[in-house]
SERO-29990 format. One record per residue (C-alpha): residue number from 1; x, y, z. Coordinates in steps of 0.001 Angstrom, whole numbers. Layout:
BEGIN
@i = NUM&px = X&py = Y&pz = Z
...
END
This chain:
BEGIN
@i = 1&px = -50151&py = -38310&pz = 14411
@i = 2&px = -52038&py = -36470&pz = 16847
@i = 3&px = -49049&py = -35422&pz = 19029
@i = 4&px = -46902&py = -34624&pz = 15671
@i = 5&px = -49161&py = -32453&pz = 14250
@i = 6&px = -49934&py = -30442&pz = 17667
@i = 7&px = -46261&py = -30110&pz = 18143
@i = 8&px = -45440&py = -28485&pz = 14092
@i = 9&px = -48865&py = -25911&pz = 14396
@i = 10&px = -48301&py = -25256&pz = 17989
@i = 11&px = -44719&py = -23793&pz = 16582
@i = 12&px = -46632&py = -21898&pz = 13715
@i = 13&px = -49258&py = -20689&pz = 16524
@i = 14&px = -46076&py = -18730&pz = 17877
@i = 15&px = -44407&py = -17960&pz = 14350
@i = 16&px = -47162&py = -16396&pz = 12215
@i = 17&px = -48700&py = -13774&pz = 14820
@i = 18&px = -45308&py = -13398&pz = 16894
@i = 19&px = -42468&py = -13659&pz = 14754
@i = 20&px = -42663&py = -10492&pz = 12579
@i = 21&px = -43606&py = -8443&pz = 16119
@i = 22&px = -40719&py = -9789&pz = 17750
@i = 23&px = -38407&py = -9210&pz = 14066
@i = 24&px = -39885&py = -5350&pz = 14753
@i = 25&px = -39510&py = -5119&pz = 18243
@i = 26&px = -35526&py = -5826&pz = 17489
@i = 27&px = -35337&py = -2727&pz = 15308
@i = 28&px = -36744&py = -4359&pz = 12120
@i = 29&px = -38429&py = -2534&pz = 9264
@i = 30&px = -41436&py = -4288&pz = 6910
@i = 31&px = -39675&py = -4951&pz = 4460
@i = 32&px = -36657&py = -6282&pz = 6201
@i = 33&px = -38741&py = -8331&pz = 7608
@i = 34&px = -40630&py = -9564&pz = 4732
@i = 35&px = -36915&py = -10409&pz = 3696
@i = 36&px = -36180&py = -12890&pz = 6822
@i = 37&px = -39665&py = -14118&pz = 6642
@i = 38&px = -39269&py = -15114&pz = 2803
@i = 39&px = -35837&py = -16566&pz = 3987
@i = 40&px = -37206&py = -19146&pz = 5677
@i = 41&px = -39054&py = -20425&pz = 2320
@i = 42&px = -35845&py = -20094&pz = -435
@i = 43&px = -34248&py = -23415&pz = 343
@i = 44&px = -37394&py = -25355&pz = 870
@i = 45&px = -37922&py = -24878&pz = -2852
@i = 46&px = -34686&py = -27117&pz = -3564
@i = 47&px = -35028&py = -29255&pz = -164
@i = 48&px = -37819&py = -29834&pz = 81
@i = 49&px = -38113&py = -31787&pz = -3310
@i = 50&px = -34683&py = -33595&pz = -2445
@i = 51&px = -35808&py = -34573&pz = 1287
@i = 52&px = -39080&py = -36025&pz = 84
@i = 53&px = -37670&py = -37775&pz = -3277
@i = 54&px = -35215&py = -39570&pz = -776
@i = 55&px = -38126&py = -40012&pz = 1943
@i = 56&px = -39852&py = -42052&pz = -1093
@i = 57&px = -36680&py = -44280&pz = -2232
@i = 58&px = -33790&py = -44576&pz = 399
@i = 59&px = -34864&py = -43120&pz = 4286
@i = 60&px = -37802&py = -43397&pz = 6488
@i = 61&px = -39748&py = -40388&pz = 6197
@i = 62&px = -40772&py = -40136&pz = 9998
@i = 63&px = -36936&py = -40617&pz = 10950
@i = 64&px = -35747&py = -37634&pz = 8819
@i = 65&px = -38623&py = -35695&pz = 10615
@i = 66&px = -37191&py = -36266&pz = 13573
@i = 67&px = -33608&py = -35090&pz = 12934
@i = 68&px = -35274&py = -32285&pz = 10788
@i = 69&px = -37437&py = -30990&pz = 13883
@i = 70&px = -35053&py = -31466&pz = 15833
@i = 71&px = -32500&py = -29173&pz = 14103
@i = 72&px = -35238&py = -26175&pz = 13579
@i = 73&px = -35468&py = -26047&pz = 17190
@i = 74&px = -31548&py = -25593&pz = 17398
@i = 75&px = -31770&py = -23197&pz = 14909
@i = 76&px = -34618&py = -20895&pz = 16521
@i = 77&px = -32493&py = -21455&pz = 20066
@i = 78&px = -29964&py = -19752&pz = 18389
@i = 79&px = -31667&py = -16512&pz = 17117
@i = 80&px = -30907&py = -15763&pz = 20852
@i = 81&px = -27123&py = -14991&pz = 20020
@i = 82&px = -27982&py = -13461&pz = 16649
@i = 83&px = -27110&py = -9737&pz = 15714
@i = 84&px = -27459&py = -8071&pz = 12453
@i = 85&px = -29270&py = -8444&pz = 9365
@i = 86&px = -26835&py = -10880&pz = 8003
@i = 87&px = -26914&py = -13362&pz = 10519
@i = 88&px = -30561&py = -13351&pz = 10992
@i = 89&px = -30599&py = -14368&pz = 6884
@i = 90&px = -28669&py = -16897&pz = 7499
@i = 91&px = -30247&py = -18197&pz = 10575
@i = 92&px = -33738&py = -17976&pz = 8827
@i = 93&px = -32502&py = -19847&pz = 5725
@i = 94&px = -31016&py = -22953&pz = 7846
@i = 95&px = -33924&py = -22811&pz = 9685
@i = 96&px = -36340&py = -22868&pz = 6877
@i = 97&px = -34026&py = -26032&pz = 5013
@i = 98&px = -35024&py = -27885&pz = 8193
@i = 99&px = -38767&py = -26807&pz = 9818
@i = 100&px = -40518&py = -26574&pz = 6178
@i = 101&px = -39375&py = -30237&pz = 5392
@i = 102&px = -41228&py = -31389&pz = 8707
@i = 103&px = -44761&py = -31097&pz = 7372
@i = 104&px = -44473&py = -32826&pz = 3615
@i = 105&px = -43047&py = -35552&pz = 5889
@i = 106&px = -45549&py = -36213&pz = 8062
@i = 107&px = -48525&py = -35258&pz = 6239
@i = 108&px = -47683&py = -37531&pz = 3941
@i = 109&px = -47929&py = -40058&pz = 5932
@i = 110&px = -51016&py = -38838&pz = 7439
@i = 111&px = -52388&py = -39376&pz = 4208
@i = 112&px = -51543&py = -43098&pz = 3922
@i = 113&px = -53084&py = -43412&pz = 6905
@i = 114&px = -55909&py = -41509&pz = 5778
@i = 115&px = -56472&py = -43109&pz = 2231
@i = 116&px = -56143&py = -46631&pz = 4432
@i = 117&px = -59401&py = -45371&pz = 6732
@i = 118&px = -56693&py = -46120&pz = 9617
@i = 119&px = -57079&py = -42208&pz = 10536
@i = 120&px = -59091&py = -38888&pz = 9439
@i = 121&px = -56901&py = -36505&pz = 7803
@i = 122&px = -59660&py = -33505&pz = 8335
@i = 123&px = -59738&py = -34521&pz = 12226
@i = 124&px = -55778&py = -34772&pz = 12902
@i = 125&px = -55868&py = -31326&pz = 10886
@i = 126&px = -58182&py = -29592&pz = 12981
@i = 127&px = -56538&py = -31050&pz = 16739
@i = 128&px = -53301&py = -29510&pz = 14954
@i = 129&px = -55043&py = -26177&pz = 14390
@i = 130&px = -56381&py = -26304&pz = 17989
@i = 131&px = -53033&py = -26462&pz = 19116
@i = 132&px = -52148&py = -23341&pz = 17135
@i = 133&px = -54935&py = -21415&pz = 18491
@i = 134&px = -53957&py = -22447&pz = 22415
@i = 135&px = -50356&py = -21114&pz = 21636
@i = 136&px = -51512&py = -17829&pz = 19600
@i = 137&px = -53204&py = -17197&pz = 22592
@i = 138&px = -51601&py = -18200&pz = 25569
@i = 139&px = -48735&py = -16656&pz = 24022
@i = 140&px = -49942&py = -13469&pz = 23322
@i = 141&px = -50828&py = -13467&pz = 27288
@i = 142&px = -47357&py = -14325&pz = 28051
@i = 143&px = -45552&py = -12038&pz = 25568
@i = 144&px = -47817&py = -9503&pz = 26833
@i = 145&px = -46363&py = -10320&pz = 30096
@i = 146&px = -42952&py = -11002&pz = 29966
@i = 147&px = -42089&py = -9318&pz = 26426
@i = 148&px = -41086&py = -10095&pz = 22743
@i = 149&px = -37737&py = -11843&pz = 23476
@i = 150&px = -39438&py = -14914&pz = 24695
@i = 151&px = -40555&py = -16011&pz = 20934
@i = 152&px = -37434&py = -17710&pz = 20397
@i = 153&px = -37352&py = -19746&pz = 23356
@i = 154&px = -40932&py = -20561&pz = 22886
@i = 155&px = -40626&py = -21642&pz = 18872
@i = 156&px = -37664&py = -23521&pz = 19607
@i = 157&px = -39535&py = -25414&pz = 22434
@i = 158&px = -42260&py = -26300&pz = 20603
@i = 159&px = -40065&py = -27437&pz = 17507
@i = 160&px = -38219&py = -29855&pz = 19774
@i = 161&px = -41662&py = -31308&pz = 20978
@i = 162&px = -42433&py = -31646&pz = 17624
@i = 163&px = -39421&py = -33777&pz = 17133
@i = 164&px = -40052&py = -35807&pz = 20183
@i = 165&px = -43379&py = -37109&pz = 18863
@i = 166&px = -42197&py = -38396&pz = 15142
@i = 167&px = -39844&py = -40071&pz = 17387
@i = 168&px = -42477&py = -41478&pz = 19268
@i = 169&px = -44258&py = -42194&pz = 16145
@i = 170&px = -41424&py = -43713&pz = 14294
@i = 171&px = -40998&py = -46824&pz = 17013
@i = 172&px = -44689&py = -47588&pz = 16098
@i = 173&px = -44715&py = -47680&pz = 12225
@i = 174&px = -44503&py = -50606&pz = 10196
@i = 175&px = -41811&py = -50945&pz = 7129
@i = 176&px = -42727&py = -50823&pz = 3639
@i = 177&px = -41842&py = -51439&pz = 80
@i = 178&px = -39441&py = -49104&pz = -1323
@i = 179&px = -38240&py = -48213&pz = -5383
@i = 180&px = -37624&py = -44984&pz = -6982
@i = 181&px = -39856&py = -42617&pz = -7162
@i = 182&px = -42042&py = -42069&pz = -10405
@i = 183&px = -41284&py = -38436&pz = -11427
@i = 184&px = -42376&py = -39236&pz = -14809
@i = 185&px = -45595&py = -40543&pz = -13718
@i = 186&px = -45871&py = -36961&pz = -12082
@i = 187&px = -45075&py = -34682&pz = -14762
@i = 188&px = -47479&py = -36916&pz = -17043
@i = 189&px = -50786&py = -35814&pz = -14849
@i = 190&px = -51477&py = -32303&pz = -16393
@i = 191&px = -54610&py = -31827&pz = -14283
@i = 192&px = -52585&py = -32856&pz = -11062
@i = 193&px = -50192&py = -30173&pz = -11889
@i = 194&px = -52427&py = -27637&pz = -12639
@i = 195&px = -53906&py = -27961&pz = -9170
@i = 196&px = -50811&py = -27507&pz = -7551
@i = 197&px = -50034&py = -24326&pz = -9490
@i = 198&px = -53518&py = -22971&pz = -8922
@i = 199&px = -52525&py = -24124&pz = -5302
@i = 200&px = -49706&py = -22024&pz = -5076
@i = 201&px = -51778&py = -18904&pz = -6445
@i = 202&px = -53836&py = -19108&pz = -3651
@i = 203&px = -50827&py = -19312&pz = -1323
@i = 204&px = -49212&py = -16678&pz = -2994
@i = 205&px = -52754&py = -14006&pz = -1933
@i = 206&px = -52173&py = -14621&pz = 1767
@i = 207&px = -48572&py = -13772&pz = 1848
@i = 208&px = -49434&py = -10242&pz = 2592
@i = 209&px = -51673&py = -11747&pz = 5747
@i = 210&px = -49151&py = -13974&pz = 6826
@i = 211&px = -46570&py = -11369&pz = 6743
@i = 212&px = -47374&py = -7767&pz = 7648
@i = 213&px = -51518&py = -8538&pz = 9209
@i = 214&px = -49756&py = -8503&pz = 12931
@i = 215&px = -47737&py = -5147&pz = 12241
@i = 216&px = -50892&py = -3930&pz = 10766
@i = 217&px = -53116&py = -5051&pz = 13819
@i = 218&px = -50723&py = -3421&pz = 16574
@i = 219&px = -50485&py = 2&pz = 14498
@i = 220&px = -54063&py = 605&pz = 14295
@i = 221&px = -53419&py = -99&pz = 18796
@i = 222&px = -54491&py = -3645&pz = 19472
@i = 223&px = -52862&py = -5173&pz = 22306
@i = 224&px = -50253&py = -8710&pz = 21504
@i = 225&px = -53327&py = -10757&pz = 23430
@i = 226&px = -55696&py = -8968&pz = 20661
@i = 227&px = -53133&py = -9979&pz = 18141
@i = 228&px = -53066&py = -13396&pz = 19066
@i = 229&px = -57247&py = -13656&pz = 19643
@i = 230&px = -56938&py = -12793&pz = 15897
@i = 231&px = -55074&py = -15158&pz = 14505
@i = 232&px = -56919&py = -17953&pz = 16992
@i = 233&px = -60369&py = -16507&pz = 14979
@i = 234&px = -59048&py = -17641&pz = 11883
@i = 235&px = -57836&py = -21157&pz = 13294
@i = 236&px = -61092&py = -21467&pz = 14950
@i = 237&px = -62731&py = -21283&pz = 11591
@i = 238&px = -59902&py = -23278&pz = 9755
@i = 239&px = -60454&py = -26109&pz = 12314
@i = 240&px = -64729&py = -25778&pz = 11470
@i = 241&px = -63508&py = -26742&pz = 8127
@i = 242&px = -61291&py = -29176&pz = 8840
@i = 243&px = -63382&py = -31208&pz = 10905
@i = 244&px = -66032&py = -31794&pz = 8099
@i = 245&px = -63656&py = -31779&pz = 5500
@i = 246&px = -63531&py = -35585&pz = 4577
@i = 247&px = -67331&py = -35269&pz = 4578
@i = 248&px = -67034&py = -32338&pz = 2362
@i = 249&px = -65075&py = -34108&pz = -214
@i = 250&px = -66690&py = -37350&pz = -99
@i = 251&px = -69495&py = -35663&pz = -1961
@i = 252&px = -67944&py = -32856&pz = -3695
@i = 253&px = -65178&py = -32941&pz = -6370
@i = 254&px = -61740&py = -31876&pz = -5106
@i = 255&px = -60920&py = -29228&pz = -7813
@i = 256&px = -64610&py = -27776&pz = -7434
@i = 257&px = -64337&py = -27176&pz = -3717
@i = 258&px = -60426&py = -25446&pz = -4641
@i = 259&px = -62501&py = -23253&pz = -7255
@i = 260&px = -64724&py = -22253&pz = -4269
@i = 261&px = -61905&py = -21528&pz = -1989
@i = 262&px = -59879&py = -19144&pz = -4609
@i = 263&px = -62957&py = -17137&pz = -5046
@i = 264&px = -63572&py = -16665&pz = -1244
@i = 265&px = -60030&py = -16048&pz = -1111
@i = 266&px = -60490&py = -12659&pz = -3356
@i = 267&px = -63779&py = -11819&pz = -1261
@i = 268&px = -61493&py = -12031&pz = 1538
@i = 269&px = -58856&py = -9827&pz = 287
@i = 270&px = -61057&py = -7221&pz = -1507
@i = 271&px = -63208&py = -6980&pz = 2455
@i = 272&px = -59765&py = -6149&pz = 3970
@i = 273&px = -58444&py = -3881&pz = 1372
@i = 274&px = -58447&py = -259&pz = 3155
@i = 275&px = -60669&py = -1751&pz = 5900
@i = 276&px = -59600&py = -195&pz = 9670
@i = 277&px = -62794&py = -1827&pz = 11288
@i = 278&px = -63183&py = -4404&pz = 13913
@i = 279&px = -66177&py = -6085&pz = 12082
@i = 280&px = -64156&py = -6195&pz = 9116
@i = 281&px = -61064&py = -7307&pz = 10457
@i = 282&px = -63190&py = -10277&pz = 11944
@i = 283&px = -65383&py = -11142&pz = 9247
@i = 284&px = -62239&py = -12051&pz = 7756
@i = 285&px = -60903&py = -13887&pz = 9928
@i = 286&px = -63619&py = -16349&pz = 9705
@i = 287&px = -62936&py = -16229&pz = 5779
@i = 288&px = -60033&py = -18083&pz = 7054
@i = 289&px = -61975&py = -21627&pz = 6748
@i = 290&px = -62860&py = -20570&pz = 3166
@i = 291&px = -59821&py = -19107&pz = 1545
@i = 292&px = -57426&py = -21520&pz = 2945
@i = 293&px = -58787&py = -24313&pz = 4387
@i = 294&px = -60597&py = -25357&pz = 1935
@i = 295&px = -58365&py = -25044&pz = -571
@i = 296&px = -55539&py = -26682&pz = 1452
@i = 297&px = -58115&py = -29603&pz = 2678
@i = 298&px = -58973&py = -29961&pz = -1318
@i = 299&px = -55202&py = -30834&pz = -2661
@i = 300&px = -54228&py = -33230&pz = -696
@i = 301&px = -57417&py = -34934&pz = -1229
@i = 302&px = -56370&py = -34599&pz = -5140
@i = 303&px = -52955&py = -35351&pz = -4382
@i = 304&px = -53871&py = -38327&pz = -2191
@i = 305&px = -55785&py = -40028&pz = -5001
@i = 306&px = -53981&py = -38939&pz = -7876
@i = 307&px = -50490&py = -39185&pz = -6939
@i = 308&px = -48596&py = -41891&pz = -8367
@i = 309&px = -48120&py = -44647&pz = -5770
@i = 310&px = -44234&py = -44380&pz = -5628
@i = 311&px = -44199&py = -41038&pz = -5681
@i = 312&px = -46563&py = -39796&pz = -2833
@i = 313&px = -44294&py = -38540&pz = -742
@i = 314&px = -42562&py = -36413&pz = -3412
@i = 315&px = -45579&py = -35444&pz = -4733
@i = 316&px = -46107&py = -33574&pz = -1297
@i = 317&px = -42385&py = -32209&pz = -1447
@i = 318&px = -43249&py = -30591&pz = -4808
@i = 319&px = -46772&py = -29260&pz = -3861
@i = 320&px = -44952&py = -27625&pz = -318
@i = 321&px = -41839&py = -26414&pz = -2371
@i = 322&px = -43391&py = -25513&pz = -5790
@i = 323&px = -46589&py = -24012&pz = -4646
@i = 324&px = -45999&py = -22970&pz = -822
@i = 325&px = -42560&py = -22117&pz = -702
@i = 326&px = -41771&py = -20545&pz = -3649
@i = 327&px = -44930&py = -18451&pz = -3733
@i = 328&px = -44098&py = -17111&pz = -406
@i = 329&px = -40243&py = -16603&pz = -662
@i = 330&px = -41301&py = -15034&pz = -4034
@i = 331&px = -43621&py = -12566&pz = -2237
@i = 332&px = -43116&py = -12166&pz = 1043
@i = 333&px = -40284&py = -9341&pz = 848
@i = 334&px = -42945&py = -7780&pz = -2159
@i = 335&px = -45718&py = -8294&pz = 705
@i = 336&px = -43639&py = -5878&pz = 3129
@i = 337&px = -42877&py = -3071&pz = 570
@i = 338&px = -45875&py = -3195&pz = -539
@i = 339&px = -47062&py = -2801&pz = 3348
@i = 340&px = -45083&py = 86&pz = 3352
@i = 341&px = -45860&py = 1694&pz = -52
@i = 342&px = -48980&py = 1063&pz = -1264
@i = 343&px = -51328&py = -342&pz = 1737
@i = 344&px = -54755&py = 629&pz = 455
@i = 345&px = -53925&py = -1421&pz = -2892
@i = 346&px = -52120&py = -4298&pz = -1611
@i = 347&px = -55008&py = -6334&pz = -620
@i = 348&px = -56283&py = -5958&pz = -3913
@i = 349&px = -53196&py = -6987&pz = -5349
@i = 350&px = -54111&py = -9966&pz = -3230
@i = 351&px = -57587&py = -10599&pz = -4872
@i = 352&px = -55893&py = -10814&pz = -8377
@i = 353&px = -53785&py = -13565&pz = -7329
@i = 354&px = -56870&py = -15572&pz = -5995
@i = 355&px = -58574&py = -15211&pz = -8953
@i = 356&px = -55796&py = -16532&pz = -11089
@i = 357&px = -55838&py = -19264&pz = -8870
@i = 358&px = -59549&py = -19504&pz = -9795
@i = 359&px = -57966&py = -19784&pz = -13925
@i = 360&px = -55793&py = -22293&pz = -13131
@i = 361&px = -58171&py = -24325&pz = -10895
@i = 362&px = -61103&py = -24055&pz = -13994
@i = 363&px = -58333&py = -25384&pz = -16473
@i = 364&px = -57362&py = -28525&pz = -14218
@i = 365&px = -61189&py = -29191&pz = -14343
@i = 366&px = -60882&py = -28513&pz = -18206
@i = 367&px = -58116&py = -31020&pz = -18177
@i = 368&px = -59470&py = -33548&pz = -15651
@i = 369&px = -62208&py = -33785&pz = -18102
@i = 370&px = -60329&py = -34403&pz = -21254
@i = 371&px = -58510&py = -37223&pz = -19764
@i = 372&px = -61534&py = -38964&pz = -18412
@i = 373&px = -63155&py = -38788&pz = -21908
@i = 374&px = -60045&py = -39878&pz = -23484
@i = 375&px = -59782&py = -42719&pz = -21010
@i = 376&px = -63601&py = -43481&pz = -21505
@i = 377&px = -63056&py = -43380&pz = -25354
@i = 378&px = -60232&py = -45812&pz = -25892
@i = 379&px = -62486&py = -47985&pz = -23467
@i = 380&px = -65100&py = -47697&pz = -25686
END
């Protein structure tokens, strides 16, 4: 698990901070490049849900990993060849089917693992995060060397790698039971879907960060190595988190520690709003570990134990397409025209979404609540 997850965040190490630079340093405006970015995200929302409900009933989820890796890194290859906003679309959108699949995959098997005490989800999170700090930086160095038209090559690399290790991984694994998965035993947990919406709230306040925050560093005159250093601030504090984060929720209630993290989340967005300073720009970075994290950390925790048991890996397809993907194919071409339109009032745009994360996070404790007094009741 260790060499899968290095392999998926070393690509993201490359794809967050790099990707929209390189996107701009082809010609590229914000908002065409919120466009491609939110590409990427529109067909996880269908396969995503699709790849995991079969993961669950019919194919071994660590074998479609592989092929799925394995066709990203084609697919990023081939941005290479690519001219024209068309074909870039259409590139991003293939790619997207394929690459966002990879981590509901895995992770959910992580999890098993995890819930078994074979392996610490917090610790193979943080080694992953690592990974994506070592390839912000070291490619910022080399991009800053060699130029933007490396990112490709580099993503495409590191996809492949990816692929290589559920492959690895897959030899190693041992069968299990399969049946259909329970969607009805989903849709009956209110509180569980509550968290994933509130989930997806969150998300949906760092699309602006994850879109334009590397156009926005580099106009204000910091280097692609500063760029990178960035973004490997954040991870730094991400991986902090992660490596308590069992610990964490061992003593503290999942949904309260996501209630926490939307709130930090607005702080976050309401510190950057209009701020040009260094101090600022670094404070919240380290915000990181709080605003997504935490709240990342905190539902799979809830989906780990609340999931129904035949359902866990589609459970993970819906949280990833539901509240990840559609959030940020939803926002991310909003995130760049807002970039370009309204930039002292976009971050606070940002801080409204966290706190209706924060609503929907207090109503899933509302609801958790009911349930366990019902339960308790009919006990009785």
């Amino acid at each position: 698990m260790y060499l899968i997850f290095s392999g998926y965040f070393a690509a993201e190490g490359l794809i967050y901070p790099f990707w929209p630079t390189w996107l701009a340093s082809l010609g590229f405006g914000a908002s065409q490049i919120g466009l491609l970015i939110a590409a990427a995200y529109w067909p996880q929302v269908i396969a995503g849900v699709a790849l995991t409900y079969v993961a669950d009933w019919r194919i071994d989820q660590l074998r479609l990993a592989t092929l799925l890796a394995a066709l990203a890194g084609a697919c990023a290859l081939l941005f290479q060849l690519a001219e024209g906003l068309p074909l870039f679309i259409a590139l991003s959108v293939l790619y997207g089917a394929f690459w966002t699949s990879v981590l509901p995959l895995t992770e959910s098997y992580l999890l098993k693992r995890d819930k078994a005490a074979l392996q610490n989800y917090g610790r193979v999170r943080a080694v992953g995060s690592l990974a994506f700090i070592l390839t912000a930086t070291l490619g910022g160095l080399l991009l800053g060397r060699f130029g933007q038209q490396l990112v490709p090559a580099l993503v495409g690399l590191t996809m492949l790698l990816t692929a290589l290790a559920c492959l690895f991984l897959r030899r190693r694994s041992l069968p299990g039971a399969r049946r259909r998965p329970d969607l009805r035993g989903i849709l009956r947990q209110r509180p569980l879907l509550l968290a994933i919406a509130a989930a997806g709230m969150i998300q949906l306040s760092h699309s602006l960060y994850f879109t334009t925050a590397s156009l926005g560093w580099q106009t204000l005159g910091y280097s692609s190595f500063s760029v990178g250093a960035f973004w490997g601030l954040a991870v730094i504090a991400e991986i902090s988190f992660f490596a308590v984060s069992n610990r964490i929720l061992d003593r503290h209630p999942a949904l309260q520690v996501m209630l926490f993290s939307s709130l930090c989340a607005a702080l976050r967005w309401g510190l950057l709003a209009g701020s040009e300073h260094l101090a600022a720009i670094l404070l919240g970075q380290c915000l990181h570990a709080l605003s997504f994290a935490a709240y990342h950390a905190a539902v799979m925790r809830y989906i780990r134990d609340h999931a129904p048991e035949s359902a866990r890996v589609l459970t993970q397809g819906i949280y990833y397409s539901l509240a990840v993907a559609l959030p940020m194919g939803l926002a991310s071409p909003a995130a760049g025209w807002l970039y370009e339109g309204l930039p002292q009032w976009s971050y606070l745009i940002m801080a409204l979404f966290a706190l209706g994360g924060a609503v929907l996070v207090w109503l899933a404790l509302q609801s958790a609540r009911d349930a366990s007094t019902s339960v308790f009741s009919r006990s009785v």
